[in-house]
Structures are given as C-alpha cells and as structure tokens.
N, CA, C and O atoms as CSV, one atom per row, in Angstrom:
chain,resi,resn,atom,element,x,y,z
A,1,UNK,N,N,-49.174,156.602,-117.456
A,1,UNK,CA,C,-48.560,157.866,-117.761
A,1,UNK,C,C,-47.914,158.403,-116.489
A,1,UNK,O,O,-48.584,158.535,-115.464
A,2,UNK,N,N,-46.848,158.659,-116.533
A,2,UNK,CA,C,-45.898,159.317,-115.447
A,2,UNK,C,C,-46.069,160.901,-115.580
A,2,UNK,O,O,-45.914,160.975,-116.799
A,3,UNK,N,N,-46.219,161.826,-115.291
A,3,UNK,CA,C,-46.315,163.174,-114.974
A,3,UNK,C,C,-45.033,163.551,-113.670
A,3,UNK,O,O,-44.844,163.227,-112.498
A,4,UNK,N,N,-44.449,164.295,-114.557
A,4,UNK,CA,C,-43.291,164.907,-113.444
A,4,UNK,C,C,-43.151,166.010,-113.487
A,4,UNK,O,O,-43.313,166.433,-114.632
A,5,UNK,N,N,-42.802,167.108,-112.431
A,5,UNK,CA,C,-42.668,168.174,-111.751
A,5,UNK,C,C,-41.454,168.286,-111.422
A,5,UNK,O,O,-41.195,168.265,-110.219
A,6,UNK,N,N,-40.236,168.454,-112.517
A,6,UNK,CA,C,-39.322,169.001,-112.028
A,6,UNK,C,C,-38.926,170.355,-111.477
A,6,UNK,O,O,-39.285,171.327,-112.141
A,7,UNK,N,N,-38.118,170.606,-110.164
A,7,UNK,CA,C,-37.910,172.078,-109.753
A,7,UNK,C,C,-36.817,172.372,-108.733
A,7,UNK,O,O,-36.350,171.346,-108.238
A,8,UNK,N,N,-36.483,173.095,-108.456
A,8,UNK,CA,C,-35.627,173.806,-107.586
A,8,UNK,C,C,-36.728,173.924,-105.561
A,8,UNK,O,O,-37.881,174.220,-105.246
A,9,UNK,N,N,-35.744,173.587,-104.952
A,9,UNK,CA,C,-36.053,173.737,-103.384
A,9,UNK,C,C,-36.832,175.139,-103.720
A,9,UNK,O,O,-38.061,175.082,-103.687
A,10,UNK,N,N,-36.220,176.393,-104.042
A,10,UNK,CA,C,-37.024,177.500,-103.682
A,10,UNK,C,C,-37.694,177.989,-104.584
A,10,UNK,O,O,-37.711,179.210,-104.429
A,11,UNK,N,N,-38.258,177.684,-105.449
A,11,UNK,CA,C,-39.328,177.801,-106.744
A,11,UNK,C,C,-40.363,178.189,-106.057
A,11,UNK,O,O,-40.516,177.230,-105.300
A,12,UNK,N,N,-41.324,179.076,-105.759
A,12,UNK,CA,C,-42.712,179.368,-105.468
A,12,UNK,C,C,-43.589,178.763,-106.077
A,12,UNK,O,O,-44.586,178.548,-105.389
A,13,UNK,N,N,-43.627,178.393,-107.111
A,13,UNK,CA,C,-44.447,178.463,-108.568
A,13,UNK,C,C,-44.587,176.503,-108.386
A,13,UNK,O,O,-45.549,175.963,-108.932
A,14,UNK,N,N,-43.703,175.750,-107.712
A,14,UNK,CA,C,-43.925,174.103,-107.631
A,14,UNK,C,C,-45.310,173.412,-107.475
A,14,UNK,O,O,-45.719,172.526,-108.226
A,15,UNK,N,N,-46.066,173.989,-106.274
A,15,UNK,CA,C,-47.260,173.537,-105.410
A,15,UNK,C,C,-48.087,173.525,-106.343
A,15,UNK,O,O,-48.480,172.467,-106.834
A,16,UNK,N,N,-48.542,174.848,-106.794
A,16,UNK,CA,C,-50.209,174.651,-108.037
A,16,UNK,C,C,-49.951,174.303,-109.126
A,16,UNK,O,O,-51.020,174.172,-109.722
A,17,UNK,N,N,-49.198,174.087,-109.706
A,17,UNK,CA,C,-49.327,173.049,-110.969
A,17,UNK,C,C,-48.944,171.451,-110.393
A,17,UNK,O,O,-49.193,170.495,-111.127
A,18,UNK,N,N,-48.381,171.255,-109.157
A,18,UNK,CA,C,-48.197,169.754,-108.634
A,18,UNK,C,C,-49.811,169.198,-108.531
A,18,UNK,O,O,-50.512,168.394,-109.144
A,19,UNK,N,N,-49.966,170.164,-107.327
A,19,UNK,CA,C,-51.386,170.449,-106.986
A,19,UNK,C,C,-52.582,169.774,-107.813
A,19,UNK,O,O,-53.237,168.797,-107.449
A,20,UNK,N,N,-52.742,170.572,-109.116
A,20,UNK,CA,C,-53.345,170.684,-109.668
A,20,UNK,C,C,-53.104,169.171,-110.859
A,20,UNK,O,O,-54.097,168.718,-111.428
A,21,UNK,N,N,-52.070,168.707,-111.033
A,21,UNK,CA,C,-51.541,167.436,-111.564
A,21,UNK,C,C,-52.269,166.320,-110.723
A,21,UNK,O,O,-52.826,165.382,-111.294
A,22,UNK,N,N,-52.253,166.436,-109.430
A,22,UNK,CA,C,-52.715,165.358,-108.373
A,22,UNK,C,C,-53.879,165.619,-108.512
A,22,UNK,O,O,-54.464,164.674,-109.041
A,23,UNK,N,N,-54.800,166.824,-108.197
A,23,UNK,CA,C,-56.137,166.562,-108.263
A,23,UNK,C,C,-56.618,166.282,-109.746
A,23,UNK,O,O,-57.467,165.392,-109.684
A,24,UNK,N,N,-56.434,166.648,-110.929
A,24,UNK,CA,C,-56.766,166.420,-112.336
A,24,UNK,C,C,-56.637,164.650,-112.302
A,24,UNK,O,O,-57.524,163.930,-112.760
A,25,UNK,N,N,-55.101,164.017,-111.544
A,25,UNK,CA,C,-54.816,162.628,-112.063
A,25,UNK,C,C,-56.007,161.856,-111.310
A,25,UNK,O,O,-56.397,160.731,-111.620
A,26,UNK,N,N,-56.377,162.428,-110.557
A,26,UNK,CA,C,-57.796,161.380,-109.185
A,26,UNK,C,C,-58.679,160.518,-110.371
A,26,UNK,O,O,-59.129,161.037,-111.393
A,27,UNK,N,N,-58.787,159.412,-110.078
A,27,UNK,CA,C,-60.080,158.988,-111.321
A,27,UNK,C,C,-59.175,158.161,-112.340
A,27,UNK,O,O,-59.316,156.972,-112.626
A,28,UNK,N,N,-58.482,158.801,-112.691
A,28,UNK,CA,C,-57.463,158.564,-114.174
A,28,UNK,C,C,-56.605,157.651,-114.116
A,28,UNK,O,O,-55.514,157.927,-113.617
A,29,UNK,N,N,-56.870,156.256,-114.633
A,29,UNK,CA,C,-56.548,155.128,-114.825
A,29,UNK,C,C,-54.745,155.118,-115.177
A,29,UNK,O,O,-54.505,155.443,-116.340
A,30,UNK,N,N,-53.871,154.886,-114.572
A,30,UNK,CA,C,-52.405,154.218,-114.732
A,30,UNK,C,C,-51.671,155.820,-115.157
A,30,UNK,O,O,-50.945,156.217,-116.069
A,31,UNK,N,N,-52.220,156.348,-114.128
A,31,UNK,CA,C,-51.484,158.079,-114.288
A,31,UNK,C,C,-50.792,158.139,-112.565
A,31,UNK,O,O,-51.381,157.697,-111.578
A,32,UNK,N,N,-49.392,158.814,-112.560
A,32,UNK,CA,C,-48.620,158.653,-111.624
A,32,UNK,C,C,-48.296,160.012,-111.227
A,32,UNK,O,O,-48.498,160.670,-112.248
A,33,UNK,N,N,-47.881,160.845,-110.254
A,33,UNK,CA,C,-48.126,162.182,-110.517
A,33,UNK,C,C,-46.727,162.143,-109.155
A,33,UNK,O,O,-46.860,161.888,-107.958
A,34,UNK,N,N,-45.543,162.475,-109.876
A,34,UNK,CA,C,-44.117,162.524,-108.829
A,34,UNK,C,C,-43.502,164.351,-108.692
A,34,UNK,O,O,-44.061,165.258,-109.308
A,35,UNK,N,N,-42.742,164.490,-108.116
A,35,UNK,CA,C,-42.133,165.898,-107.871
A,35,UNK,C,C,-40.639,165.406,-107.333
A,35,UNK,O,O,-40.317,164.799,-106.311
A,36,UNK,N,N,-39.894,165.897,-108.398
A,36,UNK,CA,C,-38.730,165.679,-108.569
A,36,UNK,C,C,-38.018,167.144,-108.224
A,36,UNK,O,O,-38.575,168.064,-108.822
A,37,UNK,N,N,-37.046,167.500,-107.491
A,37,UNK,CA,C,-36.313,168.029,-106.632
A,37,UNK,C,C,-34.835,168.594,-108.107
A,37,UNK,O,O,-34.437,167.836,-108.990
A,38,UNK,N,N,-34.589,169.357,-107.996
A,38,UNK,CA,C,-33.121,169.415,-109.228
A,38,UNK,C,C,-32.380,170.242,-108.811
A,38,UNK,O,O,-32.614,171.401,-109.154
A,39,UNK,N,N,-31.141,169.961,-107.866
A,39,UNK,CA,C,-30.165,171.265,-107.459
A,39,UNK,C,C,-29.288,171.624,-107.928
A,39,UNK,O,O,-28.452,172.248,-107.274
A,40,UNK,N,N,-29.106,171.326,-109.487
A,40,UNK,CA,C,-27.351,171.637,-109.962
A,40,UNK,C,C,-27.796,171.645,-111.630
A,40,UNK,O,O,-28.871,171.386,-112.171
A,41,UNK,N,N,-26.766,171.968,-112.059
A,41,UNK,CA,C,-27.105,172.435,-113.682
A,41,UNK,C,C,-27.179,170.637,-114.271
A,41,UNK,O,O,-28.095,170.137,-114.925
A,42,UNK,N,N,-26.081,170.043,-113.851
A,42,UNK,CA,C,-25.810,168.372,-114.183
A,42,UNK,C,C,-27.185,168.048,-114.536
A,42,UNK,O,O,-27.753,168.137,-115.625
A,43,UNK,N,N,-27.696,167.573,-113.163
A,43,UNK,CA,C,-29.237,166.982,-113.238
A,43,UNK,C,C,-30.120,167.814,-113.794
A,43,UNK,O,O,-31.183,167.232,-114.011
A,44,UNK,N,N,-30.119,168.843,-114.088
A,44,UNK,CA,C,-30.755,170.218,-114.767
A,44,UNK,C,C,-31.208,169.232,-116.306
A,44,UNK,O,O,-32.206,168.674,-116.762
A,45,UNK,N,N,-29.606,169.491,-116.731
A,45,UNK,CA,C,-29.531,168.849,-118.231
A,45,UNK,C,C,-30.077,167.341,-118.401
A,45,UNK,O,O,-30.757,166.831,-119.291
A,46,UNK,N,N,-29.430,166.727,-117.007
A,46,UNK,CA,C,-30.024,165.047,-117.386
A,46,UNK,C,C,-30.847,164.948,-117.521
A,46,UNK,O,O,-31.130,164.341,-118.554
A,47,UNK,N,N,-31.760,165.331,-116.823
A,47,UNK,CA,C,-33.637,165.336,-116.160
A,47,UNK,C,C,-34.312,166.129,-117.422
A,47,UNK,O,O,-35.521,165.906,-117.498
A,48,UNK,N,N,-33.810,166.991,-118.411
A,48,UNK,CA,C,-34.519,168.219,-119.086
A,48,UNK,C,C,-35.577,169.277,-118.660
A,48,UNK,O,O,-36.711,169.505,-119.080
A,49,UNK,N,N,-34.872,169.806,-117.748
A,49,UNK,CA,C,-35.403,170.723,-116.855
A,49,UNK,C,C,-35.073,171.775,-117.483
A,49,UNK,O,O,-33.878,172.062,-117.412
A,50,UNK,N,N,-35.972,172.697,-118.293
A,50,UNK,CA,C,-35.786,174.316,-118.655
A,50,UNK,C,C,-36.406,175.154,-117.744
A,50,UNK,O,O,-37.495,175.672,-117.995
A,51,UNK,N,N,-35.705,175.362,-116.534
A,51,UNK,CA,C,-36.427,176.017,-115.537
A,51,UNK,C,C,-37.594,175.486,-114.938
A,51,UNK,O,O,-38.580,174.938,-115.429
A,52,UNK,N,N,-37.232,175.801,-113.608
A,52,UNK,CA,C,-38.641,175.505,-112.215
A,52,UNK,C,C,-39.624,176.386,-112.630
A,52,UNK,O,O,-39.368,177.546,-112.951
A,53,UNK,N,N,-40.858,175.849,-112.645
A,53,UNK,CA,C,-41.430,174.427,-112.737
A,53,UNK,C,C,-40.882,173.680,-114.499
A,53,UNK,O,O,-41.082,174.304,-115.542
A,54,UNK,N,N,-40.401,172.697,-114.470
A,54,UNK,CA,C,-40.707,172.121,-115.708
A,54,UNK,C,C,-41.396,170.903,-115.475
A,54,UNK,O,O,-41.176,170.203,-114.486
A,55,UNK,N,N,-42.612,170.501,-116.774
A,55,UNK,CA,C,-43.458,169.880,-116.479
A,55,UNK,C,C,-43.194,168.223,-117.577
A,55,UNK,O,O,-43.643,168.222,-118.723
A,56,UNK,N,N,-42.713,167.412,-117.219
A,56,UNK,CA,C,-42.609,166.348,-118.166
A,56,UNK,C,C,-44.103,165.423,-118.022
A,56,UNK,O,O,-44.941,165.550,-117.129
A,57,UNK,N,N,-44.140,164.506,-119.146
A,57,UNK,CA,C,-45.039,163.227,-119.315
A,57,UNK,C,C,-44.104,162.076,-119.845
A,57,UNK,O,O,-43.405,161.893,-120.842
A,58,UNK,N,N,-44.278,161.707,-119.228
A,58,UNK,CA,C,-43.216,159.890,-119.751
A,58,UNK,C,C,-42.040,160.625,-119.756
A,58,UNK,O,O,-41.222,160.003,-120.435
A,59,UNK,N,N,-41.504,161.784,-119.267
A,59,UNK,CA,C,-40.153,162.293,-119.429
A,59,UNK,C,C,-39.831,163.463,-120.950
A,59,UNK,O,O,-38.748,163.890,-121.350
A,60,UNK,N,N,-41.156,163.697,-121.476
A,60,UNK,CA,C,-41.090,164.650,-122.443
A,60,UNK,C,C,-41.669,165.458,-121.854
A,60,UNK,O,O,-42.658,165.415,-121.123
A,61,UNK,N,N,-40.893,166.389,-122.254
A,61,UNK,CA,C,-41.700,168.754,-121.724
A,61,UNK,C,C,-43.161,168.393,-122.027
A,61,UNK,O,O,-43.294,167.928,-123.159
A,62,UNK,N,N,-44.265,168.484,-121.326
A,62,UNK,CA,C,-45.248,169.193,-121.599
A,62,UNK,C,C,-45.466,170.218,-122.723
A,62,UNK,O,O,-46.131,170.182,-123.758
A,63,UNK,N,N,-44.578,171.257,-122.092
A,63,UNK,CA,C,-44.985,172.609,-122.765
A,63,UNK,C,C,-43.644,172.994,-123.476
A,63,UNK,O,O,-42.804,173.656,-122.867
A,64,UNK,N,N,-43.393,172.476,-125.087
A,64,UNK,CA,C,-41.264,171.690,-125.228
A,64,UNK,C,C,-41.136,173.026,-125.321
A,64,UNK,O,O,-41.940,173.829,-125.793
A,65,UNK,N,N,-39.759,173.274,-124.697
A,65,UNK,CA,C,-39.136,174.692,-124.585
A,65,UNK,C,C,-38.505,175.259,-125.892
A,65,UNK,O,O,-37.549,174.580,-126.267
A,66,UNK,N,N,-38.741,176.128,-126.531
A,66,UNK,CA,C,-38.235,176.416,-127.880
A,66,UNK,C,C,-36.901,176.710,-127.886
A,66,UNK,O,O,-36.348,176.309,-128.910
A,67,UNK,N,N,-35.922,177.475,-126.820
A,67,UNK,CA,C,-34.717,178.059,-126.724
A,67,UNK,C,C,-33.942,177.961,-125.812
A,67,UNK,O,O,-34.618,177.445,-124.922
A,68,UNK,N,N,-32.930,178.120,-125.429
A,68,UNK,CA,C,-32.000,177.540,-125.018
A,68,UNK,C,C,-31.578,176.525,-124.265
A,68,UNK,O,O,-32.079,175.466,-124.641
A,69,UNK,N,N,-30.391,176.348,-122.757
A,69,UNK,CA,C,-30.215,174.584,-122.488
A,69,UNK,C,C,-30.943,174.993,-121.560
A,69,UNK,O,O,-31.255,176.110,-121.149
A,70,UNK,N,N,-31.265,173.588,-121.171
A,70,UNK,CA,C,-31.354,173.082,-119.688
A,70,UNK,C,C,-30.683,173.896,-118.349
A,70,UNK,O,O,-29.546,174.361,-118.419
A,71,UNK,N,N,-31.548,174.019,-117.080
A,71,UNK,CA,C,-30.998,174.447,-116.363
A,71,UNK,C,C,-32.239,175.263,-115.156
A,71,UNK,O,O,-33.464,175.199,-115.251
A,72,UNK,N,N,-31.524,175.909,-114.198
A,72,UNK,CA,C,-32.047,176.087,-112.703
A,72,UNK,C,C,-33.136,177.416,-112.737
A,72,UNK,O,O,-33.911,177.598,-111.798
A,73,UNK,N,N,-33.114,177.976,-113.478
A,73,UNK,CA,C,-33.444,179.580,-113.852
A,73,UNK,C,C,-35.344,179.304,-113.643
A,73,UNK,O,O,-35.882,178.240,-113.949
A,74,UNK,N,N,-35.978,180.325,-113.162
A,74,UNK,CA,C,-37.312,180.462,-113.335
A,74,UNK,C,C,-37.961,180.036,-114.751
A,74,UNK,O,O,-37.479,180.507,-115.781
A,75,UNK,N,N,-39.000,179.188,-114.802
A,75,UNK,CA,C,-39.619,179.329,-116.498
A,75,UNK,C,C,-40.806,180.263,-115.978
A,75,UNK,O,O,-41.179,180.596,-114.853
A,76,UNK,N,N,-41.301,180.582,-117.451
A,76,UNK,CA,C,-42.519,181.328,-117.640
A,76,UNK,C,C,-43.381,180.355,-118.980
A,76,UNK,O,O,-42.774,179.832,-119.914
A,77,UNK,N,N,-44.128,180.324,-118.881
A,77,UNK,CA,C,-45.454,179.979,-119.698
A,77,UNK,C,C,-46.630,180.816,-120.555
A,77,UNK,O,O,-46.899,181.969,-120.219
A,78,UNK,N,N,-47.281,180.202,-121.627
A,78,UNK,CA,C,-47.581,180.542,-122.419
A,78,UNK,C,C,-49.013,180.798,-122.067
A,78,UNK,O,O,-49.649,179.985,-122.738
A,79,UNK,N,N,-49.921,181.585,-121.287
A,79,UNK,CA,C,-51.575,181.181,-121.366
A,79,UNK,C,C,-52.089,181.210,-121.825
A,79,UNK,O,O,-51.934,181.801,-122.894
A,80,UNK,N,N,-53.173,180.634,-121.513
A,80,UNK,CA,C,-54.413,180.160,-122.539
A,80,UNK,C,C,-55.226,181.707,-123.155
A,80,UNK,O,O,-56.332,181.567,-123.677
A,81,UNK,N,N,-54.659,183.033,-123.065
A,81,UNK,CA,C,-55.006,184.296,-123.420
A,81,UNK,C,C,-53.547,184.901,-123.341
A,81,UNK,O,O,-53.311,185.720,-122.452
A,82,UNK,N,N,-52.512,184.514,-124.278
A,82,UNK,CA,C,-51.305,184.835,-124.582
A,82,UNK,C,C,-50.377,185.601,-123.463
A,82,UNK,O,O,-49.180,185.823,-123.647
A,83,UNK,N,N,-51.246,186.048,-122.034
A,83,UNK,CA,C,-50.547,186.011,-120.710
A,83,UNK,C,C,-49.535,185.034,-120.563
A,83,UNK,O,O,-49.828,183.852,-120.746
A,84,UNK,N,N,-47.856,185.516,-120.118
A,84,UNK,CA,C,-46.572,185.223,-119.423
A,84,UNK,C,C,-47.729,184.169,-118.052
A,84,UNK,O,O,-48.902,184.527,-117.944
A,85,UNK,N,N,-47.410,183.430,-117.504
A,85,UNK,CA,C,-47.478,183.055,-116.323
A,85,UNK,C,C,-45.779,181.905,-116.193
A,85,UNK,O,O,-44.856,181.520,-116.911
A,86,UNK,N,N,-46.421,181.762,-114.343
A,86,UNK,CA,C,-45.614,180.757,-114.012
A,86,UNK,C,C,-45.276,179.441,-113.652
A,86,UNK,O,O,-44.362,178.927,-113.008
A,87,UNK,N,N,-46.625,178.901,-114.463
A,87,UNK,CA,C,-47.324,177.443,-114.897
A,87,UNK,C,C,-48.244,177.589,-115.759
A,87,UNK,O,O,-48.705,178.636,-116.214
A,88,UNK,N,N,-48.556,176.351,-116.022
A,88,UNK,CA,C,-49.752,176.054,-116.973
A,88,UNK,C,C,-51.129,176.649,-116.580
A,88,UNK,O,O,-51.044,177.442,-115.643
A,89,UNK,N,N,-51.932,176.526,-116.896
A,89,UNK,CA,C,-53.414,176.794,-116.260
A,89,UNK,C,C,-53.717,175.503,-116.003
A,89,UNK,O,O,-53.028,174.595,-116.466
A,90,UNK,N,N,-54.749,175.290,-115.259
A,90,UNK,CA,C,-55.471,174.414,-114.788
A,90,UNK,C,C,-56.401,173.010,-116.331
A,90,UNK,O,O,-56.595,171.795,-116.347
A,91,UNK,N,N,-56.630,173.950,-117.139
A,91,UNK,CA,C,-57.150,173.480,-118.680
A,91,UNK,C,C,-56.105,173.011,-119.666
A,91,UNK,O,O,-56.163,172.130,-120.524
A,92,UNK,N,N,-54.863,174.062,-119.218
A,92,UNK,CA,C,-53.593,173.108,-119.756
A,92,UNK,C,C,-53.206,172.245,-119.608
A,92,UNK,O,O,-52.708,171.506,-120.457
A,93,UNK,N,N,-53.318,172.064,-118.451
A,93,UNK,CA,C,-52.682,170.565,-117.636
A,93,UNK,C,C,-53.625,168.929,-118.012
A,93,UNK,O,O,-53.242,167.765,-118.125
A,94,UNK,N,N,-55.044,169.629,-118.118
A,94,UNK,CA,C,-56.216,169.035,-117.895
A,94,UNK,C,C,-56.016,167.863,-119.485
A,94,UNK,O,O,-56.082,166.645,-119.650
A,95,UNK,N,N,-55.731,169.167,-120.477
A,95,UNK,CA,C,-55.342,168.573,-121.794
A,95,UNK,C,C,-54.545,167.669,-121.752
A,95,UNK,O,O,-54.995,166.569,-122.075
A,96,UNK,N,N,-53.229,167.737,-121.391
A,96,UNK,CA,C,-52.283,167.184,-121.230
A,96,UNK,C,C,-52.393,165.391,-120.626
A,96,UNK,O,O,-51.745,164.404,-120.972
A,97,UNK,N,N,-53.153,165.503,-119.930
A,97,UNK,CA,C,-53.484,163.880,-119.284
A,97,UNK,C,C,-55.273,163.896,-120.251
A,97,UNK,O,O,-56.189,163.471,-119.546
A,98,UNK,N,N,-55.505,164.148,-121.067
A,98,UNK,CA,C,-57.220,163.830,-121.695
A,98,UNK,C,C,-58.033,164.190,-121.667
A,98,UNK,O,O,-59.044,163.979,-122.336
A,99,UNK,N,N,-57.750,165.053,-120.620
A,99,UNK,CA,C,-59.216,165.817,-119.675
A,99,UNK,C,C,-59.723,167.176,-120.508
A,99,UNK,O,O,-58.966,168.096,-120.817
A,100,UNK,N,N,-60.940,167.130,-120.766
A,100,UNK,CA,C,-61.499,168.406,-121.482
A,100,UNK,C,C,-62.152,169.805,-120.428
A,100,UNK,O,O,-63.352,169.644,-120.205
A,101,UNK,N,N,-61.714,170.758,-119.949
A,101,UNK,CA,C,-62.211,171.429,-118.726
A,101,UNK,C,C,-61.921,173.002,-119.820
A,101,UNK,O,O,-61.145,173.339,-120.714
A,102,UNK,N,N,-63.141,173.627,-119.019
A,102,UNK,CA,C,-62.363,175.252,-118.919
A,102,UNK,C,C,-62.229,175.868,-117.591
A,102,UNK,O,O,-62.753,175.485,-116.545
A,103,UNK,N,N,-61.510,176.803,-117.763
A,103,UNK,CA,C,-61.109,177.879,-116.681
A,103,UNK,C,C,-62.051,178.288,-116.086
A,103,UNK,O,O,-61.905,179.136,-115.205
C-alpha cells in the first residue's frame, strides 16, 4: 500500500498527518509512506489534490472530496466529533491502513 501526502511548500497542516502516516505505517507489512510536493494547479489536477494536505492510498483520496476541482487551496476535514479540522485524526488515519486505535 502506497500512502501519499500531497501538498503545497507552505501548508502548516503537512507534518502531523505525514507524521502520523510514518509512525502508524512502523510494523505494517508492504506499506510505503511518500510526501509529494504540488506547486501549480496542472499537477494539482494530475496528482488529485483537493487542497493541502490531500491524503491518497494507491492514489485514491482517503477522505474522497465531495465538491469541486482539484487544486492548491487549504482542505479542511471531517472529525471524528463532526469538528472542521486540518487533517485526519490520528484513528482516521489508523483506519485507513487496518489499524483499530482511539484518540
């Protein structure tokens, strides 16, 4: 499983969900954990980047964006207590590669 971290140079929001991708993948058999860089709307769209951070697996959204294109703009996220954030939680992510955890 490939796990990617697409984002923008000045995204704040990159590190703890990378972070947190690398320490969750430790242990976890044929899991790859990359951070991919996106400076222009082009690669925005190629890559399917709906805003820094976007989080792919094998190259599908994590978390699939319901509305509009591709592109450079901040995302926000859904939490696990219907809280806006600016990544996943730590239990989101955890799901995402198999892992059963709480907060």
């Amino acid at each position: 499983m490939r796990l990617t971290v697409l984002h923008t140079s000045d995204c704040p929001r990159t590190r703890p969900p990378l972070d947190e991708l690398i320490s969750l993948s430790r242990g976890v058999e044929d899991v790859e954990v990359e951070s991919i860089e996106v400076r222009d709307e082009q690669t925005a769209r190629e890559l399917g980047c709906h805003g820094s951070p976007t989080l792919l697996v094998d190259g599908d959204d994590l978390f699939p964006y319901e509305t509009g294109d591709a592109g450079l703009a901040r995302r926000l996220y859904q939490g696990e207590r219907a809280q806006r954030r600016g990544y996943p939680s730590r239990a989101q992510l955890a799901r995402v590669i198999g892992l059963e955890i709480t907060e």
